[in-house]
N, C-alpha and C positions, 0 to 999 in steps of 0.2 A: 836952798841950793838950786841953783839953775840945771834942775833936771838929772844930773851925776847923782849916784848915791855914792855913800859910804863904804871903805874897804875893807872888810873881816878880812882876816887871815886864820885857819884853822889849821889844827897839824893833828895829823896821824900816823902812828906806823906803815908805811909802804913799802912791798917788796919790787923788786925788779919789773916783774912782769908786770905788774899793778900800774906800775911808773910809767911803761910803755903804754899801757892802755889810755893815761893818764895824758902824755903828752902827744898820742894820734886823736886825742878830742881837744887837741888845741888847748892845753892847760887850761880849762873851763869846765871839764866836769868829770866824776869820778864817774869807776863804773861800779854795774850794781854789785853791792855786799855780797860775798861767800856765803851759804850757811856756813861754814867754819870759823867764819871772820866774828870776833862779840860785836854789840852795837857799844858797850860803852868798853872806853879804855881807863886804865888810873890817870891821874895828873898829880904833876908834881908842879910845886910852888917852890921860889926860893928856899922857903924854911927848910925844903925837901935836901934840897940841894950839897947841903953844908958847906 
C-alpha cells in the first residue's frame, strides 16, 4: 500500500455521555475505560442471532 493502512472497525457498547466524549476527540479515539466498564464484552456471531 502506498502508505494508507488498513480500516478496522470495532464496536462496543457506548453510552451517551461516552459518545460525547467520543465525538469532542474528533471520532479517533475513545476515552479511558471506567473501572466499572469490563475489558471484554460477549459477541455474538450470526449463529447467535437466529
Amino acid at each position: 500500500m502506498s502508505g494508507q493502512r488498513e480500516t478496522t472497525t470495532l464496536w462496543r457498547p457506548t453510552g451517551p455521555v461516552e459518545l460525547g466524549l467520543v465525538r469532542e476527540a474528533g471520532w479517533r479515539a475513545w476515552p479511558p475505560r471506567l473501572p466499572e466498564q469490563p475489558i471484554f464484552y460477549p459477541v455474538l456471531d450470526f449463529t447467535d442471532c437466529g
